[in-house]
C-alpha positions in Angstrom: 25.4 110.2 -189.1 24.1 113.7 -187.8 25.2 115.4 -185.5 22.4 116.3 -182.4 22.6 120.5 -182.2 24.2 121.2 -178.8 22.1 123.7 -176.9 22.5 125.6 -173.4 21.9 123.5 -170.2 20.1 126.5 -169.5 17.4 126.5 -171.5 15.6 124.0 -169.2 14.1 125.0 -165.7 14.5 121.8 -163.1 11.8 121.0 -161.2 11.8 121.6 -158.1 12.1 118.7 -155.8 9.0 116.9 -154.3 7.7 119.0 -151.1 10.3 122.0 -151.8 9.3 125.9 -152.3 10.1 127.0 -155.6 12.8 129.9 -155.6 11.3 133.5 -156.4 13.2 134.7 -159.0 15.3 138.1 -158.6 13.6 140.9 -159.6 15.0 143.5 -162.0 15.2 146.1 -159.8 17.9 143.9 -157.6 20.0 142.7 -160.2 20.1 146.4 -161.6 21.0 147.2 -158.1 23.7 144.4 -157.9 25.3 145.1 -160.8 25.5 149.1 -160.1 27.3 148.3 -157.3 29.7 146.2 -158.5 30.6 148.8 -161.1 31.2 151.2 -158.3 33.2 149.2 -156.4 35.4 148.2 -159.5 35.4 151.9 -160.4 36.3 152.9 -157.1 38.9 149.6 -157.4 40.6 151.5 -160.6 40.9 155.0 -159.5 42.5 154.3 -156.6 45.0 151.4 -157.8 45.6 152.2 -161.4 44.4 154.6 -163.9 42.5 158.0 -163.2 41.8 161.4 -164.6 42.6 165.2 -163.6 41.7 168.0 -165.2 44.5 171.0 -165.6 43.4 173.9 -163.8 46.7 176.4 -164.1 49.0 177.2 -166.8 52.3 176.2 -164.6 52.7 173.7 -166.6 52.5 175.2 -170.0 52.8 174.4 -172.8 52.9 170.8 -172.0 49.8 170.6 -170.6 47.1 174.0 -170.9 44.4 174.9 -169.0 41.4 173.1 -169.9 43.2 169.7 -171.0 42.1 166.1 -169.3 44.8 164.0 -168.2 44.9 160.4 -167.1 47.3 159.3 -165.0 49.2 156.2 -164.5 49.1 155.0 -161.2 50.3 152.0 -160.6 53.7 152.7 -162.4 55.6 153.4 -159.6 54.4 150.7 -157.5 50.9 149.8 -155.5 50.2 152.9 -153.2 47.8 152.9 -150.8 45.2 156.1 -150.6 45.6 158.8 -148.2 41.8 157.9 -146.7 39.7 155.0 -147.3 36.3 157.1 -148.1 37.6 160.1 -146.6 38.4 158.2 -143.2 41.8 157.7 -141.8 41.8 154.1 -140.2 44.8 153.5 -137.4 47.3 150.8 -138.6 46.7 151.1 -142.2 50.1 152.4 -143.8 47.8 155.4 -145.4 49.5 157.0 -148.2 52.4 154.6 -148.1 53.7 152.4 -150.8 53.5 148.7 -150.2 55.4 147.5 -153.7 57.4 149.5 -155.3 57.8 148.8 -159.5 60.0 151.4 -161.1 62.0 154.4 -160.0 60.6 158.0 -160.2 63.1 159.3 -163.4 64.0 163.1 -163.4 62.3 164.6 -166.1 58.9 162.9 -165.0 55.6 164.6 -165.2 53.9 163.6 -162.0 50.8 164.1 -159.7 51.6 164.5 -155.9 49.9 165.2 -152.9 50.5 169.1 -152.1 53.3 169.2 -149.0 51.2 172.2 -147.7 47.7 171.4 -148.3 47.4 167.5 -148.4 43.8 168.3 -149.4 45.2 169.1 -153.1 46.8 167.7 -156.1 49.7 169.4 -157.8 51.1 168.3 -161.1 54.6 169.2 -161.8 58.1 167.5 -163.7 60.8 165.5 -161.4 63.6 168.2 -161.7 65.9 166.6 -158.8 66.3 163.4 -157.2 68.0 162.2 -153.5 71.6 163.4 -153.5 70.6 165.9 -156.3 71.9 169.8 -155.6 69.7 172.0 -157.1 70.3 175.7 -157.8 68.3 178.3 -159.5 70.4 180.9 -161.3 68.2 183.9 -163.2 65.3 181.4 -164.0 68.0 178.8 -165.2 68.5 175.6 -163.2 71.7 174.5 -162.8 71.9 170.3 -161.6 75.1 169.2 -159.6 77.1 172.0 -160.4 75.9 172.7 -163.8 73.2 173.8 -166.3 70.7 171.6 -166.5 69.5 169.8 -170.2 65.6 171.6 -169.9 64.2 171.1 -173.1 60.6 171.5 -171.6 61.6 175.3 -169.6 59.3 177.5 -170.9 59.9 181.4 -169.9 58.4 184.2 -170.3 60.2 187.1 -167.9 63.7 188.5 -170.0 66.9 188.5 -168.0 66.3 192.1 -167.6 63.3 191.6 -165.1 65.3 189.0 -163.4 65.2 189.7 -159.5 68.2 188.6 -157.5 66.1 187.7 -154.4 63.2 185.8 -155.7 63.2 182.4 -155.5 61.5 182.0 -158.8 65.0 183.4 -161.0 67.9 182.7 -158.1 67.4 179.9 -155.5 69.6 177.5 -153.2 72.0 175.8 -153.8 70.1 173.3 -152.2 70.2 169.0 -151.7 67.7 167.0 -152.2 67.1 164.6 -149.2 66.4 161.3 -148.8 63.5 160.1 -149.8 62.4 163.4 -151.5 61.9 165.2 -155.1 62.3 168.5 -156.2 59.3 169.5 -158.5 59.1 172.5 -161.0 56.3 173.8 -163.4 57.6 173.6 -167.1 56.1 177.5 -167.3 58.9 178.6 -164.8 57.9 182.4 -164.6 54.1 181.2 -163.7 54.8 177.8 -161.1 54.4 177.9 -157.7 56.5 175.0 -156.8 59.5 173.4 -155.0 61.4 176.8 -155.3 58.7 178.3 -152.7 57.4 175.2 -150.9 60.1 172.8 -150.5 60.4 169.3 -151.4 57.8 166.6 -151.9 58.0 163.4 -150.6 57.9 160.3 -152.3 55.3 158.4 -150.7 53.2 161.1 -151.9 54.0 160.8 -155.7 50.6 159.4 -157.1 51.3 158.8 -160.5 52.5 159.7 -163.6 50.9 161.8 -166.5 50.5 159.4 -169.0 47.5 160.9 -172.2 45.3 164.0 -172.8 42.2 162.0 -173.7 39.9 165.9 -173.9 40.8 169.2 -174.0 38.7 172.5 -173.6 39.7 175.6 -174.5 37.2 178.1 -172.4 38.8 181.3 -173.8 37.7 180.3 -177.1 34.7 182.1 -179.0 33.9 179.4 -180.6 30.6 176.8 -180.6 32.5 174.0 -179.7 35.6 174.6 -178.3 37.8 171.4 -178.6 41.1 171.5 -179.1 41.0 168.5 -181.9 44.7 168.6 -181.9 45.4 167.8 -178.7 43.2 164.7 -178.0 45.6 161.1 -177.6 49.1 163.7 -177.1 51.2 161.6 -175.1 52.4 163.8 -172.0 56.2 164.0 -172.2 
């Protein structure tokens, strides 16, 4: 016996009952509109929760990451954060910039973006160096980590031990402890990275995410037509 071919309940209107106004469909314009929206919000939903790109503006964190590469960063790997603003306002009672769930640890050696300690109106991008209970100490460019020299296979300098100065926090600094609740951050370019040798510590609350891809990177100093570097495009940051 054959078998009827099933087709979509769809492809039937009803009729409308007896005495009833039929329903106006929606026009295209709404359902554009609808569905625009809903892909902001979810947008919107993502960049704040989960994944989102920055774009490296400095070279203090050479040669990791150069000027001109695009980052996205993980954001949900530490735990579920809440933004600093909800559209730019800050609404009493909400624990703004607060973590409500943590997931995992931040790890020393972690390339993370934070909220700037002196500017909260900026990002900063810089690796975990030290940890609560840490001592960190800075001896002609070299960081030493609880009493000895650190394992920095990512330092990158560019200043000889001649042109070390023995009052600049940028080649001798602290010893100093890192508090509760805080992180010491450094640039992997540590002759060129205004960081937690000049600033302080940054707190942990205000650790957004961690660098996870370079999905595009532009090299503007290039001559070149198209000035991509190829190379770098899917690089894991590490």
């Amino acid at each position: 016996m054959a078998h009827p071919v099933r087709t979509l309940k769809s492809a039937q209107q009803p009729q409308p009952a007896a005495g009833s106004q039929p329903q106006a469909p929606k026009s295209i314009l709404r359902e554009y509109s609808e569905a625009l929206f809903i892909a902001l919000v979810l947008a919107i939903f993502i960049r704040t929760f989960f994944i989102q790109a920055y774009k490296i503006p400095s070279g203090s964190m050479e040669p990791t990451l150069l000027i001109g590469d695009h980052i996205l960063v993980n954001k949900l790997i530490y735990g579920l954060r809440m933004p600093d603003s909800i559209f730019g306002l800050e609404i009493p009672g909400l624990p703004l910039g607060r973590y409500l769930i943590h997931f995992e640890p931040i790890h020393r050696g972690d390339v993370v973006v934070f909220v700037f300690p002196p500017d909260r109106s900026k990002d900063f991008i810089k690796r975990v160096i030290g940890l609560p209970g840490d001592t960190i100490q800075v001896k002609n460019g070299k960081v030493w980590l609880n009493g000895k020299p650190m394992d920095d296979p990512h330092a990158h300098f560019e200043v000889t031990d001649g042109e070390r100065s023995p009052i600049s926090p940028r080649d001798n600094f602290g010893p100093v402890q890192v508090p509760p609740g805080k992180i010491f951050a450094m640039g992997d370019n540590r002759d060129r990275s205004y960081d937690s040798r000049f600033w302080g510590f940054a707190d942990e609350n205000d650790v957004e995410g961690k660098a996870l891809i370079i999905y595009w990177s532009w090299d503007s100093d290039h001559d070149g037509l198209l000035p991509v570097r190829w190379s770098r495009i899917g690089m894991l940051v590490h």
